[in-house]
N, CA, C and O atoms as a GROMACS GRO file, in nm:
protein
  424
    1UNK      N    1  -1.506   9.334  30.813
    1UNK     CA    2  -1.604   9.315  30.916
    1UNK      C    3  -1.723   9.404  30.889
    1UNK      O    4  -1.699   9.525  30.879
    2UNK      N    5  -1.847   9.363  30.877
    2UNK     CA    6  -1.963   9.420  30.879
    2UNK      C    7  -2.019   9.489  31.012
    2UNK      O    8  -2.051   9.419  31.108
    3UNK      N    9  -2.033   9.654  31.012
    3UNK     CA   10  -2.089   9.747  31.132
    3UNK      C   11  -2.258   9.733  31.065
    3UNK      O   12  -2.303   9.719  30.951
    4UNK      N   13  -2.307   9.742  31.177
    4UNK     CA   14  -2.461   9.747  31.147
    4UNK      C   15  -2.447   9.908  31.215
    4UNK      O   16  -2.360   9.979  31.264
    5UNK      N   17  -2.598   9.913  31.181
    5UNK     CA   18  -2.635  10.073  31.202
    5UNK      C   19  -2.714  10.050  31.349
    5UNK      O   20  -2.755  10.158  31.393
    6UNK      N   21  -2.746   9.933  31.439
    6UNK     CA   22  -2.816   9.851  31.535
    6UNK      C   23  -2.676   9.864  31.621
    6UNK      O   24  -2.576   9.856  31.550
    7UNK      N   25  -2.655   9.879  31.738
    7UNK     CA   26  -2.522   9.840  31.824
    7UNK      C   27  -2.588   9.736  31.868
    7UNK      O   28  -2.707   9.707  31.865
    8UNK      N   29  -2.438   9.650  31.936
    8UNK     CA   30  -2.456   9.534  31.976
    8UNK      C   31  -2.526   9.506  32.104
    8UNK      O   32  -2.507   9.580  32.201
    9UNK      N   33  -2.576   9.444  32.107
    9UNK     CA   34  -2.629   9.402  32.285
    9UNK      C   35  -2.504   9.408  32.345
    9UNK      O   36  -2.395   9.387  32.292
   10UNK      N   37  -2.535   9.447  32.487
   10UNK     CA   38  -2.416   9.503  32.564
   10UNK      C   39  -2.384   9.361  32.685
   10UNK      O   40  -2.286   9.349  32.759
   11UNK      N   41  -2.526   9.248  32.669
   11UNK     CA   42  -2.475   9.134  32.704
   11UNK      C   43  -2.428   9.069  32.697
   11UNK      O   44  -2.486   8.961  32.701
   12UNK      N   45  -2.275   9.069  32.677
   12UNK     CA   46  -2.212   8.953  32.649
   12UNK      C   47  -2.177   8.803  32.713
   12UNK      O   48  -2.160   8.792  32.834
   13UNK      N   49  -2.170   8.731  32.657
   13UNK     CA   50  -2.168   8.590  32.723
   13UNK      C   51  -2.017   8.518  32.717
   13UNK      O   52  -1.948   8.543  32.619
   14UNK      N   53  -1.978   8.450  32.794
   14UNK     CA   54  -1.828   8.403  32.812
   14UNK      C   55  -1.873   8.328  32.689
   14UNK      O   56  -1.984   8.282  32.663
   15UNK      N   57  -1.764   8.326  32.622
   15UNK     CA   58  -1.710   8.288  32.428
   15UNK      C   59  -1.733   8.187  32.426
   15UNK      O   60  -1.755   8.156  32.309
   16UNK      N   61  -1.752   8.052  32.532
   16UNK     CA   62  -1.781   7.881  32.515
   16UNK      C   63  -1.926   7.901  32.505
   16UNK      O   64  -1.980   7.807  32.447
   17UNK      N   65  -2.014   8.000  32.546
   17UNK     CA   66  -2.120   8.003  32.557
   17UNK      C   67  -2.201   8.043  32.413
   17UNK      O   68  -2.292   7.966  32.382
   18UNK      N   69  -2.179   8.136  32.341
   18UNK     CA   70  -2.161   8.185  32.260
   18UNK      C   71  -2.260   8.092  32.125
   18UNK      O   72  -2.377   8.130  32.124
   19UNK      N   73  -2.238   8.018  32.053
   19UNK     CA   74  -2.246   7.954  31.996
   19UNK      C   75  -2.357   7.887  31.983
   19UNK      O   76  -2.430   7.886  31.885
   20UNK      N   77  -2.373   7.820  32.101
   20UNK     CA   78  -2.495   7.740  32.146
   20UNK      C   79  -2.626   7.832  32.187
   20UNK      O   80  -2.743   7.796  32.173
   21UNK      N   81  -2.564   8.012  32.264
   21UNK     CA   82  -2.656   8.096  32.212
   21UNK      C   83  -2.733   8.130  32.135
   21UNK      O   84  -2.853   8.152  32.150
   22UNK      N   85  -2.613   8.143  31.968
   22UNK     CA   86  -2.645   8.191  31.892
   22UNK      C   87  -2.721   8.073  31.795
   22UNK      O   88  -2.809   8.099  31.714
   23UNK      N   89  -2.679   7.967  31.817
   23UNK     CA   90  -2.802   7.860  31.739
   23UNK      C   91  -2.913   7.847  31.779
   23UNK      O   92  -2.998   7.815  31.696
   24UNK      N   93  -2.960   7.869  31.946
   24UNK     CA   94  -3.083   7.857  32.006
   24UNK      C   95  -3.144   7.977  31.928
   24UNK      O   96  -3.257   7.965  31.881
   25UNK      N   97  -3.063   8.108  31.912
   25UNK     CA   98  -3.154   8.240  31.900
   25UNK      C   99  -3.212   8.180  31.743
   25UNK      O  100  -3.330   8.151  31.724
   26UNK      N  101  -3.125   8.172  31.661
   26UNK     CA  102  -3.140   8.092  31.511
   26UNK      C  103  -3.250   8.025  31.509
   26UNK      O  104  -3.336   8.054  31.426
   27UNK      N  105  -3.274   7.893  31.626
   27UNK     CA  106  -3.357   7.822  31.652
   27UNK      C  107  -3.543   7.892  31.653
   27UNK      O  108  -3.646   7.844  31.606
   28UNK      N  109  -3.520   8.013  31.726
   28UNK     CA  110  -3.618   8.066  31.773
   28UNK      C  111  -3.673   8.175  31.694
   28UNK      O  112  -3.761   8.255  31.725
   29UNK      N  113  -3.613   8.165  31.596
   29UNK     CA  114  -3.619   8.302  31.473
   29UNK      C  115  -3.614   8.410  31.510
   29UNK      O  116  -3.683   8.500  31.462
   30UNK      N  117  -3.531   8.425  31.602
   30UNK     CA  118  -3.430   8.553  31.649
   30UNK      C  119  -3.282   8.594  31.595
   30UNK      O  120  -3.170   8.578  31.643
   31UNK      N  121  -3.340   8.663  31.455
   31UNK     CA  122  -3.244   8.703  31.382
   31UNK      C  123  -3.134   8.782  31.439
   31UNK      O  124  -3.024   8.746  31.480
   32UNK      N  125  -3.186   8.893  31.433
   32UNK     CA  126  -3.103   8.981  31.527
   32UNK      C  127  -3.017   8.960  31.632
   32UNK      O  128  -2.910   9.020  31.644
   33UNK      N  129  -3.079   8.832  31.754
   33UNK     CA  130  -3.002   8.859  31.857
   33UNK      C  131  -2.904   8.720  31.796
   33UNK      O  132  -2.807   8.682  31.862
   34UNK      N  133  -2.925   8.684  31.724
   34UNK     CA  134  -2.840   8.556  31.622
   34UNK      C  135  -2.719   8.651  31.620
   34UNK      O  136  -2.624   8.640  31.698
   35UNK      N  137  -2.732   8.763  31.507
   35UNK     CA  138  -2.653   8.780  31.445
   35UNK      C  139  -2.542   8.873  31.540
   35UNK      O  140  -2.423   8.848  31.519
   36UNK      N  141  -2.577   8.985  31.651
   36UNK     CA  142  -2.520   9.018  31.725
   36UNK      C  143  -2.420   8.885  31.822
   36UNK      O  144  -2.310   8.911  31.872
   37UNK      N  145  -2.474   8.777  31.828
   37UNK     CA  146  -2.395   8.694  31.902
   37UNK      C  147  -2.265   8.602  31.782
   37UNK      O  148  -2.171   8.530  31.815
   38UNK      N  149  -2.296   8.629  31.686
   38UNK     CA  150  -2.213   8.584  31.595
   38UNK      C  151  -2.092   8.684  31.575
   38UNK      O  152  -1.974   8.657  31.594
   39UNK      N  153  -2.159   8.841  31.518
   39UNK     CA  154  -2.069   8.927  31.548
   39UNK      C  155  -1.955   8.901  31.674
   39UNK      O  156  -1.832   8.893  31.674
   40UNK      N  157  -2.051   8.893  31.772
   40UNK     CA  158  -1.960   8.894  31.930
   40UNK      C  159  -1.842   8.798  31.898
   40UNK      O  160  -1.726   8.810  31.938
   41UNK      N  161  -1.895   8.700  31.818
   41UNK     CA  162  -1.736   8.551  31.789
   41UNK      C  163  -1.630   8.585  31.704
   41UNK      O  164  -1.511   8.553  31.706
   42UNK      N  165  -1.730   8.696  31.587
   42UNK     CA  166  -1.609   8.695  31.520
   42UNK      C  167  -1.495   8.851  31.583
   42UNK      O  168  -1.377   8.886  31.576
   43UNK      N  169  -1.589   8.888  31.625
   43UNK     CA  170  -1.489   9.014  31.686
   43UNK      C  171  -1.389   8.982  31.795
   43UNK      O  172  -1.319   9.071  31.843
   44UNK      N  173  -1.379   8.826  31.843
   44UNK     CA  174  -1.286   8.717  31.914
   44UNK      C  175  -1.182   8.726  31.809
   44UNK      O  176  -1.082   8.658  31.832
   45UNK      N  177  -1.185   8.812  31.671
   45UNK     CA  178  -1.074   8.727  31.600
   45UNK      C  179  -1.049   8.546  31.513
   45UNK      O  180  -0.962   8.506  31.436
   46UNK      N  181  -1.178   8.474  31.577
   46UNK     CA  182  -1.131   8.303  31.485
   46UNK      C  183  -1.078   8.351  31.384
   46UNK      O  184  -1.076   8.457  31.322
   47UNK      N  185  -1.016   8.208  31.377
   47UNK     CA  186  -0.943   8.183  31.214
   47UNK      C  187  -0.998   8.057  31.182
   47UNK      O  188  -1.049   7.963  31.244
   48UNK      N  189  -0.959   8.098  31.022
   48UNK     CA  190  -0.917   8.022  30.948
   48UNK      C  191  -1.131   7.914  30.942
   48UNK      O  192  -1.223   7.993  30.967
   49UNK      N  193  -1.169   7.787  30.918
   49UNK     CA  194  -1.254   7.717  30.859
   49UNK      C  195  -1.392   7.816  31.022
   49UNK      O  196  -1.503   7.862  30.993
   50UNK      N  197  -1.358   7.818  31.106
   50UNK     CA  198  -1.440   7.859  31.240
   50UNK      C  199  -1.465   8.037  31.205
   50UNK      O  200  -1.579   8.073  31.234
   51UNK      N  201  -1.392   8.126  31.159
   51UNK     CA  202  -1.467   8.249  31.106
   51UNK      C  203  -1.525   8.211  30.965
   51UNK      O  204  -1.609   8.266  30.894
   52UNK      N  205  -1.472   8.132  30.954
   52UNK     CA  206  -1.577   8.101  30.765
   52UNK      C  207  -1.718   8.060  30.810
   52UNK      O  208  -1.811   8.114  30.749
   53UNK      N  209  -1.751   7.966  30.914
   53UNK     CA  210  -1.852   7.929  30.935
   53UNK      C  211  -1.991   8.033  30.994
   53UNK      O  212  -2.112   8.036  30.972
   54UNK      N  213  -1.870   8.129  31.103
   54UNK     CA  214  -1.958   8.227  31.150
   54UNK      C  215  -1.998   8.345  31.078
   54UNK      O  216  -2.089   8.418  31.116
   55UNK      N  217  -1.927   8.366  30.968
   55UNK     CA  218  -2.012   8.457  30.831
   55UNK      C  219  -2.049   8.390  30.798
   55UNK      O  220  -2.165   8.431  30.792
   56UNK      N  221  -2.052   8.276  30.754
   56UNK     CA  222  -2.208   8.204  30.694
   56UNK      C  223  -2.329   8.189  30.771
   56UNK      O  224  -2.441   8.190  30.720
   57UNK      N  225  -2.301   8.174  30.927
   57UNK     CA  226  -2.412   8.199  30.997
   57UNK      C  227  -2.528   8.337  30.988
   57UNK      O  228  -2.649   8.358  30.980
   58UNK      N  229  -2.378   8.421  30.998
   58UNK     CA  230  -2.425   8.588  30.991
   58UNK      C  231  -2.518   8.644  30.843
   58UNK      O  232  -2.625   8.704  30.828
   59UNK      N  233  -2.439   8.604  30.772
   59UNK     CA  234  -2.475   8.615  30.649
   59UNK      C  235  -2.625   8.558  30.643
   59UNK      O  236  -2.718   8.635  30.619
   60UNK      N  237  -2.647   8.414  30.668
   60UNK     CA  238  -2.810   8.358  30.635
   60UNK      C  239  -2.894   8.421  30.729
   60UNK      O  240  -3.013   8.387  30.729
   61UNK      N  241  -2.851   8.515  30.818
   61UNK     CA  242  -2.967   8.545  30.970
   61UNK      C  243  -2.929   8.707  30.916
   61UNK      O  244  -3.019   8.780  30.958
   62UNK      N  245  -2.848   8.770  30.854
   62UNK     CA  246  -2.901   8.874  30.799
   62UNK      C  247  -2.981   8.881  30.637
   62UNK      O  248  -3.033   8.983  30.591
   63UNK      N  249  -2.975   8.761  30.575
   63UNK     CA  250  -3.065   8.718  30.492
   63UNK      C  251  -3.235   8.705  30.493
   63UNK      O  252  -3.316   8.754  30.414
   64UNK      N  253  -3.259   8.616  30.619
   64UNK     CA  254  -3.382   8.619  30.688
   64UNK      C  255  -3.430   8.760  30.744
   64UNK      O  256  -3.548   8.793  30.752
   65UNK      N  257  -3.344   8.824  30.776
   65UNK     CA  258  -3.405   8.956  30.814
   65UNK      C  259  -3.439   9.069  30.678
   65UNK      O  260  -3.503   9.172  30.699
   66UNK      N  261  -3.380   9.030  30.524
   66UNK     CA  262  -3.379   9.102  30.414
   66UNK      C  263  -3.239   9.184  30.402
   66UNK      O  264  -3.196   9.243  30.303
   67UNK      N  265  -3.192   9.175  30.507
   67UNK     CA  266  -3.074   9.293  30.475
   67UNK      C  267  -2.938   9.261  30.400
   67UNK      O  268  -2.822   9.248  30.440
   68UNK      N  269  -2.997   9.253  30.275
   68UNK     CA  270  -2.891   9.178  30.155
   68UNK      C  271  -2.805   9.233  30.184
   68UNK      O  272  -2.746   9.153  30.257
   69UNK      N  273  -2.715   9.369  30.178
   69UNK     CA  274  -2.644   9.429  30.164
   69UNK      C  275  -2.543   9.330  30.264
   69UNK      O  276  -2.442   9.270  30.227
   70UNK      N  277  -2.599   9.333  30.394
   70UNK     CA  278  -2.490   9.271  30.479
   70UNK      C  279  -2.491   9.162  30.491
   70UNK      O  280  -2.437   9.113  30.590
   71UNK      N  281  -2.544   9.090  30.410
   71UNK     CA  282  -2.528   8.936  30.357
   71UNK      C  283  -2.441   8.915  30.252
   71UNK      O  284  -2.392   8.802  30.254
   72UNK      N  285  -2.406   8.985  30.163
   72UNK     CA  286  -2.360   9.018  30.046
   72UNK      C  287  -2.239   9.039  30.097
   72UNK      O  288  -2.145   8.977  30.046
   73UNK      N  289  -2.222   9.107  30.180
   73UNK     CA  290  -2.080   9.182  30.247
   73UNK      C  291  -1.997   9.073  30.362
   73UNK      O  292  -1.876   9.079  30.386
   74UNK      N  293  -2.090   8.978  30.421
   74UNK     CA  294  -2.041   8.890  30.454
   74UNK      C  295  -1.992   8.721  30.357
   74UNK      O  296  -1.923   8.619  30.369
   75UNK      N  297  -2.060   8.772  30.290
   75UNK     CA  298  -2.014   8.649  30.146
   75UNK      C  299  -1.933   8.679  30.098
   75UNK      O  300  -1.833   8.610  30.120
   76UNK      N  301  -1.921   8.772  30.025
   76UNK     CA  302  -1.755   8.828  29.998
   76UNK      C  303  -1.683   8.818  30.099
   76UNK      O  304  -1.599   8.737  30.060
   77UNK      N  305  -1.652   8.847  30.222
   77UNK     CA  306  -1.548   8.792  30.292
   77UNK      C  307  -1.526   8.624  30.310
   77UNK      O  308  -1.427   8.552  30.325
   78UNK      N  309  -1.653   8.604  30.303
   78UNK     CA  310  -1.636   8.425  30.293
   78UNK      C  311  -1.574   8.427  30.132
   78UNK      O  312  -1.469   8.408  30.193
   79UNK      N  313  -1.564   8.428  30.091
   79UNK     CA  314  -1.525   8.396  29.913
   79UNK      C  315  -1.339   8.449  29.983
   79UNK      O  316  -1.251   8.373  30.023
   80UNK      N  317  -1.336   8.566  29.976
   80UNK     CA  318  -1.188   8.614  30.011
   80UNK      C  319  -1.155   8.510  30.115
   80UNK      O  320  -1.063   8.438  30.076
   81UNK      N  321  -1.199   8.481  30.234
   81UNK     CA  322  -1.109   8.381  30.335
   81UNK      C  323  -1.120   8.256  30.270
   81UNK      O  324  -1.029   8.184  30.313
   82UNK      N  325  -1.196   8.190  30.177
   82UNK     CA  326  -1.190   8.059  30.124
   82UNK      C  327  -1.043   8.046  30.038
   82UNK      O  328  -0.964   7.952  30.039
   83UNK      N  329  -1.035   8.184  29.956
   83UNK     CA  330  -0.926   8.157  29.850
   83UNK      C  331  -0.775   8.162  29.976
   83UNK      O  332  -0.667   8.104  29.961
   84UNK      N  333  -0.805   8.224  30.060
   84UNK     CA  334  -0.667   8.187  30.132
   84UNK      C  335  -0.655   8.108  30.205
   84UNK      O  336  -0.546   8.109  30.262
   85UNK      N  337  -0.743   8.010  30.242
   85UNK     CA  338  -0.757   7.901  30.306
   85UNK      C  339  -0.726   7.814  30.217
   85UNK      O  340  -0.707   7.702  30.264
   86UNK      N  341  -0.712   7.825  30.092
   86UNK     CA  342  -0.717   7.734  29.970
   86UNK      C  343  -0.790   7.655  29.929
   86UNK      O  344  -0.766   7.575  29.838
   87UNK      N  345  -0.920   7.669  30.012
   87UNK     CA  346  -1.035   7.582  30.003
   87UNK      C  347  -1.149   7.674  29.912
   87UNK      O  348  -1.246   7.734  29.960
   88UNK      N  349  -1.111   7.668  29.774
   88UNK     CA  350  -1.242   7.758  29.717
   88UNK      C  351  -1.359   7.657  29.696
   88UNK      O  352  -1.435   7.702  29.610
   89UNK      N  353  -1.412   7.500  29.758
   89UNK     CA  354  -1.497   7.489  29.718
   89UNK      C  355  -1.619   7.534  29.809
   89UNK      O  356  -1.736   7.536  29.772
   90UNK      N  357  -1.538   7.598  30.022
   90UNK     CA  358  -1.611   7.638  30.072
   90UNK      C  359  -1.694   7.762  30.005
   90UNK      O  360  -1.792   7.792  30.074
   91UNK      N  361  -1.685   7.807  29.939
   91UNK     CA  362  -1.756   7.937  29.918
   91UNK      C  363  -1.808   7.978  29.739
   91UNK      O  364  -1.841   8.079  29.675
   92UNK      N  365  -1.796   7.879  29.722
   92UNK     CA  366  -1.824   7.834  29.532
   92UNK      C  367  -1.969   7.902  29.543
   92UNK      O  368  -1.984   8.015  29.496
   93UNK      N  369  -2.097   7.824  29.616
   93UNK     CA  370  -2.195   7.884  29.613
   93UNK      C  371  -2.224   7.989  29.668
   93UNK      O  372  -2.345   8.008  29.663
   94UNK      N  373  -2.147   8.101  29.738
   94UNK     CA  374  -2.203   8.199  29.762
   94UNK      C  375  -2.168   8.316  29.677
   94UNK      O  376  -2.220   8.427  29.659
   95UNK      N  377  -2.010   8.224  29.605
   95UNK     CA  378  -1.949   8.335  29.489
   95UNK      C  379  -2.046   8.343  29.383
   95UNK      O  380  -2.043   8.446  29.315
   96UNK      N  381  -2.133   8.253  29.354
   96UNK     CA  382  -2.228   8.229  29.252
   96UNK      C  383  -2.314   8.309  29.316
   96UNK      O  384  -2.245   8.410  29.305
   97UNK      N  385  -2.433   8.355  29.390
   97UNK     CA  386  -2.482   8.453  29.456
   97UNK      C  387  -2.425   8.587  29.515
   97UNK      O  388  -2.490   8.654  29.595
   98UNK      N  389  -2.355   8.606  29.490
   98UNK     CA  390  -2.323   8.714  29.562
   98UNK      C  391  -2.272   8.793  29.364
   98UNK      O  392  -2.256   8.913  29.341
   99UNK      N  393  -2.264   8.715  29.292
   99UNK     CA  394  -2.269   8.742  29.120
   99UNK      C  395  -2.359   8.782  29.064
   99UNK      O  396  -2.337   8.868  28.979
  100UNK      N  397  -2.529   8.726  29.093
  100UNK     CA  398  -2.644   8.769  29.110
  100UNK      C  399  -2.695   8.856  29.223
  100UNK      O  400  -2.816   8.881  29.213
  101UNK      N  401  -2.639   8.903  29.317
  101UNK     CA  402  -2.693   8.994  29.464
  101UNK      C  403  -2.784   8.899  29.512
  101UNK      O  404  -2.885   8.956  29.552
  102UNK      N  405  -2.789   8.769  29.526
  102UNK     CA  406  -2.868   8.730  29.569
  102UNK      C  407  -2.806   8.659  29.705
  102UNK      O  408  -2.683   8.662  29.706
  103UNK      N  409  -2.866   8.598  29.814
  103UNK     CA  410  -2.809   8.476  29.920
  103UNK      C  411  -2.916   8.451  29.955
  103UNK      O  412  -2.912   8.393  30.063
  104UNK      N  413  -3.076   8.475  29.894
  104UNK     CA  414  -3.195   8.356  30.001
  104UNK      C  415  -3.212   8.287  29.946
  104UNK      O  416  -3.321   8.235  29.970
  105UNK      N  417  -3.124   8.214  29.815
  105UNK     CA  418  -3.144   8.084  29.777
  105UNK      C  419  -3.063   7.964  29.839
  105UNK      O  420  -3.065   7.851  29.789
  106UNK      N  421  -2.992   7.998  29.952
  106UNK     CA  422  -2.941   7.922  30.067
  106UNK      C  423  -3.000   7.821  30.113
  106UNK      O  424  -2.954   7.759  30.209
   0.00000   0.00000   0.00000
């Protein structure tokens, strides 16, 4: 799990809500409050294809903000949960970027 050096907004929203938050904030090029509401889902614990999706969210909205490091750090966990999901073709392209340090070719 990726800690930012930013704490989270202390607003949290009931977990059905969540989502549709965090795509509007996406929507609005509100990186930050994107990525704090993504955090908020995965710190719910999902499994399995639904936390793969929300580090890829996290990952491209800490991309847009420049902060490779924790884009990088969320791709590697997408690459690690793909191989135990047994699905390595979810995460083929980020294993290929994250080989170069790169993810804004997303």
């Amino acid at each position: 799990m990726v800690k930012r050096s930013t704490p989270i907004k202390e607003n949290h929203l009931p977990t059905r809500n969540l989502l549709p938050a965090a795509r509007n904030a996406e929507s609005a090029y509100q990186w930050e409050t994107a990525i704090d509401l993504y955090t908020q889902m995965l710190d719910s614990q999902p499994a399995g294809e639904e936390k793969f999706h929300q580090l890829k969210q996290r990952a491209a909205c800490f991309d847009y903000l420049g902060e490779i490091g924790y884009a990088l750090r969320d791709a590697q966990e997408m690459v690690s949960l793909s191989a135990e999901l047994g699905d390595d073709t979810l995460a083929k392209p980020w294993a290929c970027l994250i080989s170069l340090g790169l993810t804004s070719a997303l």
